[in-house]
C-alpha positions as CSV (number, residue, x, y, z in Angstrom):
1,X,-27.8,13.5,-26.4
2,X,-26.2,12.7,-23.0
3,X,-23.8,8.8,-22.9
4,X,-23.2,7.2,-20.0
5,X,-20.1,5.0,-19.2
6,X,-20.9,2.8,-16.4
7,X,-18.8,2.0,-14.1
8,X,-17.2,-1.7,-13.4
9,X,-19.1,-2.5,-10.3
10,X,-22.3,-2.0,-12.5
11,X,-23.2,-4.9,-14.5
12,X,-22.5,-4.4,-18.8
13,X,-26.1,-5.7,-19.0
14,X,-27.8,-2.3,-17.9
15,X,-26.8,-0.9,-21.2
16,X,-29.2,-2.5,-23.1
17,X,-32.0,-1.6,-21.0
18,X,-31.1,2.2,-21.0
19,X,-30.0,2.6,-24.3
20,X,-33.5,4.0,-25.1
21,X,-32.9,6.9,-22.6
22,X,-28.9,7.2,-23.1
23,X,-28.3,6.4,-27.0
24,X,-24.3,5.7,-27.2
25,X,-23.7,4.3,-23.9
26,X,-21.5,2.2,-22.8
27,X,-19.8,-0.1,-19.9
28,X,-15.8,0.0,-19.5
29,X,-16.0,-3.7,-20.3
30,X,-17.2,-3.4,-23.6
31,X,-14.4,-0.5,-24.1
32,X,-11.5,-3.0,-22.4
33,X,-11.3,-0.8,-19.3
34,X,-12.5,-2.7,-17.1
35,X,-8.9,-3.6,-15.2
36,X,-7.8,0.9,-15.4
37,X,-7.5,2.8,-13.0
38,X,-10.5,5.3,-12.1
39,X,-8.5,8.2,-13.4
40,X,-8.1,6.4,-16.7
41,X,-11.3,5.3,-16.8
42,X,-12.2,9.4,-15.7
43,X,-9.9,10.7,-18.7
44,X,-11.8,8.2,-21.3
45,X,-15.1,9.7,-20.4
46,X,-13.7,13.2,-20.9
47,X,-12.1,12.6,-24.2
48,X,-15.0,11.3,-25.5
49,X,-17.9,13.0,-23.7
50,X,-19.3,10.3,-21.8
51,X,-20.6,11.1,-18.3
52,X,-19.7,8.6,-15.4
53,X,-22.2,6.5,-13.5
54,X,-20.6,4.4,-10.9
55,X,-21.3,2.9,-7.4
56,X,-18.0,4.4,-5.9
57,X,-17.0,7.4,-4.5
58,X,-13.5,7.7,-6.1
59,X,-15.2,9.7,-9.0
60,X,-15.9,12.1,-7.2
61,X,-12.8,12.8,-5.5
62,X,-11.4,13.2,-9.3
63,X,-14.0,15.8,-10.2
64,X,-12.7,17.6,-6.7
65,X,-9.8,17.9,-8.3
66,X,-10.0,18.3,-11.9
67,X,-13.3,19.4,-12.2
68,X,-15.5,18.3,-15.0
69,X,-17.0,17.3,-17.4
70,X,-17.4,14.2,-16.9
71,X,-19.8,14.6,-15.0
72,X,-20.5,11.8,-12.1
73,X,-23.6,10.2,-11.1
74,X,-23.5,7.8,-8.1
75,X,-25.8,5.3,-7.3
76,X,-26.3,5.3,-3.9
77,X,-27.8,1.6,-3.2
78,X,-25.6,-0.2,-1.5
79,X,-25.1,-4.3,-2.8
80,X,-28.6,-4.0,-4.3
81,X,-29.8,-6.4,-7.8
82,X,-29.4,-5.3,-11.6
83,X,-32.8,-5.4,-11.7
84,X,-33.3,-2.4,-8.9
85,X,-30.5,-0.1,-10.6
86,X,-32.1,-0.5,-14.3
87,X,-35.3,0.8,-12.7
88,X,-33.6,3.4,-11.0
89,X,-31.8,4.9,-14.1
90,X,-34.9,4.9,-15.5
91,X,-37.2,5.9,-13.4
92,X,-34.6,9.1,-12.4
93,X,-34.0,9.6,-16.4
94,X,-35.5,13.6,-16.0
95,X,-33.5,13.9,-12.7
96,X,-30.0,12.7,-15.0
97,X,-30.8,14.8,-18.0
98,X,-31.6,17.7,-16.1
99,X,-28.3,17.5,-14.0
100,X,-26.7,17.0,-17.2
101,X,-27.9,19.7,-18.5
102,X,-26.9,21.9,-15.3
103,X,-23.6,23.4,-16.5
104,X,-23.2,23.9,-12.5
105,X,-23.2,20.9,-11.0
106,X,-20.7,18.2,-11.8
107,X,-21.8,15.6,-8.9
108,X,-25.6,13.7,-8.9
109,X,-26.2,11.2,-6.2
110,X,-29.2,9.2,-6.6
111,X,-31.2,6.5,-4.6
């Protein structure tokens, strides 16, 4: 079963309507990261197999470098509602698995 840590500039309040999908989940603020750095926030997820999903493109530059897991999913919406991003992570929920699954690919934009 694939987690997800989300990303501060996504709301904590996604998490409960994707838990379903994404069983152990989580949002940095409810693991008291939300003030670290993206590369602390990038070694949390490693050492305890979350994958990232995040609105900024800092993630990515990490994976460039140190490769992954974690993987990263960006959400590619632009200053767009809660509401519109819940839908998309579930409405995309194959896509994510199956790019999760992908022992390949370490980098999923979605819109």
């Amino acid at each position: 079963m694939h987690k997800l840590l989300l990303d501060q500039n996504l709301s904590y309040k996604i998490i409960k309507h994707i838990e379903h999908l994404f069983p152990n989940s989580s949002h940095v603020r409810l693991l008291s990261l939300e003030t670290s750095e993206d590369l602390e926030v990038w070694q949390y997820a490693k050492e305890h197999e979350y994958h990232i999903v995040t609105q900024d493109t800092d993630f990515n530059d990490i994976n460039a470098l140190k490769g992954f897991p974690p993987k990263i999913i960006r959400i590619n919406t632009g200053n767009t509602s809660t509401k519109i991003i819940i839908k998309l992570l579930q409405n995309k929920n194959d896509l994510i698995n199956e790019f999760l699954d992908n022992e390949q690919n370490g980098y999923l934009e979605i819109d």
